[in-house]
Steps between C-alpha positions, in 0.01 A plus 500: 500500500664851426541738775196680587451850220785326260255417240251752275237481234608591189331855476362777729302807496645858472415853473677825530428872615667760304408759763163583388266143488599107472506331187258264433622124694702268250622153477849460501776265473630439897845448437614799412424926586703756302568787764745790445801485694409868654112378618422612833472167670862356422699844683222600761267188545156622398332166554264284654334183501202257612489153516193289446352195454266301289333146586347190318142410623379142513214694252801536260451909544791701604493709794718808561534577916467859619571672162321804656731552773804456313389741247447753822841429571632510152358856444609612895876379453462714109410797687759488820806412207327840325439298164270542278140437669362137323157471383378220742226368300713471228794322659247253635327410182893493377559206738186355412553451164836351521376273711255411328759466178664265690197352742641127354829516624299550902682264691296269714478576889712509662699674242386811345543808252732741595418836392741808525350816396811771478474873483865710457623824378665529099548843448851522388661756684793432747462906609146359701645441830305659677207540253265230421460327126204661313491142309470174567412149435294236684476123393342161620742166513372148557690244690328150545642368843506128681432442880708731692495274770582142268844421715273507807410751777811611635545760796703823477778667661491873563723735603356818703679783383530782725724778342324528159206525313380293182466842276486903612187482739335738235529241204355221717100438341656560151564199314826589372789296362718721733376423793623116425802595379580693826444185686677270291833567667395449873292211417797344325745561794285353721483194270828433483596583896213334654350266225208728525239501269344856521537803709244659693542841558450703836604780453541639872336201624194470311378232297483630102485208242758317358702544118189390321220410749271639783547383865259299710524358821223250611433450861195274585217690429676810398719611153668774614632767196726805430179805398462635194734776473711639186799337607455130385297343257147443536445173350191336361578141586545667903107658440434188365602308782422755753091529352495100506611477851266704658212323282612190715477710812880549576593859687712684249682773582696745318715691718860561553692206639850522671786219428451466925153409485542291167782288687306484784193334310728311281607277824158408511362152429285474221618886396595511109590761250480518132578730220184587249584606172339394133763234377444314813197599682637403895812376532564387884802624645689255796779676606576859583848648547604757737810686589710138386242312676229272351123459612296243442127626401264247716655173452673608166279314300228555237182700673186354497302826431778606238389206265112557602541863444656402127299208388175726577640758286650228275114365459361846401799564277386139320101524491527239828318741738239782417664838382284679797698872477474478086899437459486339143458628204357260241641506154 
């Protein structure tokens, strides 16, 4: 199986702003984008992103989860990077169509269609610094992708990172390609020191989200959160999760949380974390590390309520369970 976002259908939909209006969507060969070597995005990173998903239905339709909110997000991260503002209807019935182009090559649950919608600056002028690009260009790739979990459920190692931040605290709810690169260096480091696989970052002490995923501690009853604040990203699979849990009666809160009070939970029995994010949905993490010491979370194992939490999401995602909050979009 290729690594998970490796592999892409053979065209994609594209359409540019020339300052004034969008050109009318196109389909387009995927493997290749002719870009000036001055454009915006490649000296001052005028970009962002969304990732997405489509699903296979035992009905043989094919289901696209929380397009809405991703095209809220889309447009929000546009607007914070000072691009060009997208037309939100039209970006949606963008996706739509590809998909649609491509609806055959839907993977079966539990894989799924990846979708990347992409919005950056291509104005070519390296004088922009600190001006935005008055052009720009948005497009829609597919990636069809396997089981994220086929080598089996595994628990992760985290390091909590005190002394710096995933991205400027500003940056945080945009979707940004620099806010990954920032943490690709720490979360590296902390690979090779401590075998690590992601950092979580505290800045000062409190909880933020990891490289690539939102935060979430689960103590009995309770999943305890980092708010919604600009500086981290607020992540649909985490309102997923968040909505489904209190449907089954759990006591969510969203509130700051300090590495002492995480640690002190952690020791717990039957406490678990896990990261949410869309390539994954809940990953469980077992060990936390600390100031060159290691924690186990609960008994370091897989959490109960992580893989309830995931499988009920996992069941709307694949027409298993009724799609009560109208997440799907049927194509």
């Amino acid at each position: 199986m290729a690594a998970f976002g490796t592999v892409f259908m053979p065209e994609m939909a594209i359409s540019w702003f020339d300052g004034n209006s969008w050109s009318a969507a196109e389909v387009v060969s995927s493997d290749s984008l002719q870009l000036h070597p001055g454009a915006h995005v490649l000296h001052y990173s005028s970009t962002c992103f969304e990732g997405l998903k489509a699903f296979r239905h035992q009905d043989g339709s094919i289901n696209i989860f929380r397009m809405d909110r991703n095209l809220e997000r889309f447009s929000q991260s546009s607007q914070l990077l000072a691009l060009p503002e997208i037309d939100k209807a039209a970006t949606g019935q963008m996706i739509i169509d590809i998909v649609s182009r491509f609806k055959d090559e839907v993977p079966e649950p539990p894989g799924s269609m990846y979708i990347r919608p992409t919005h950056f600056g291509t104005e070519p002028a390296i004088g922009k610094a600190a001006t935005p690009s008055v052009t720009s260009c948005q497009y829609i790739l597919l990636s069809p992708v396997g089981d994220y979990f086929a080598g089996g459920d595994t628990t992760l190692r985290l390091l909590l990172e005190e002394n710096g931040a995933r991205c400027a605290a500003h940056m945080g709810m945009i979707k940004s390609g620099g806010n990954y690169a920032s943490a690709l260096r720490p979360i590296m480091k902390a690979k090779q020191e401590l075998n690590a696989d992601q950092v979580l970052f505290c800045p000062g002490g409190d909880v933020q989200e990891t490289g690539a995923a939102n935060f979430l501690l689960i103590d009995g009853n309770q999943v305890i959160t980092k708010a919604l604040d600009e500086s981290f990203l607020h992540g649909v699979t985490r309102d997923s999760i968040l909505t489904i849990a209190r449907d089954l009666g759990m006591d969510v809160q969203e509130r700051q949380l300090t590495i002492d009070e995480l640690l002190e939970r952690a020791a717990k029995p039957g406490c678990e974390a896990a990261l949410s994010g869309t390539a994954a949905v809940l990953t469980p993490v077992g060990t936390l590390i600390h100031k060159g010491k290691e924690y186990p979370v609960g008994n370091g194992g897989i959490g109960a309520t992580t893989l309830k939490l995931r499988q009920a999401l996992n069941n709307i995602q694949w027409g298993l369970a009724e799609d009560t909050h109208g997440w799907l979009t049927r194509i």
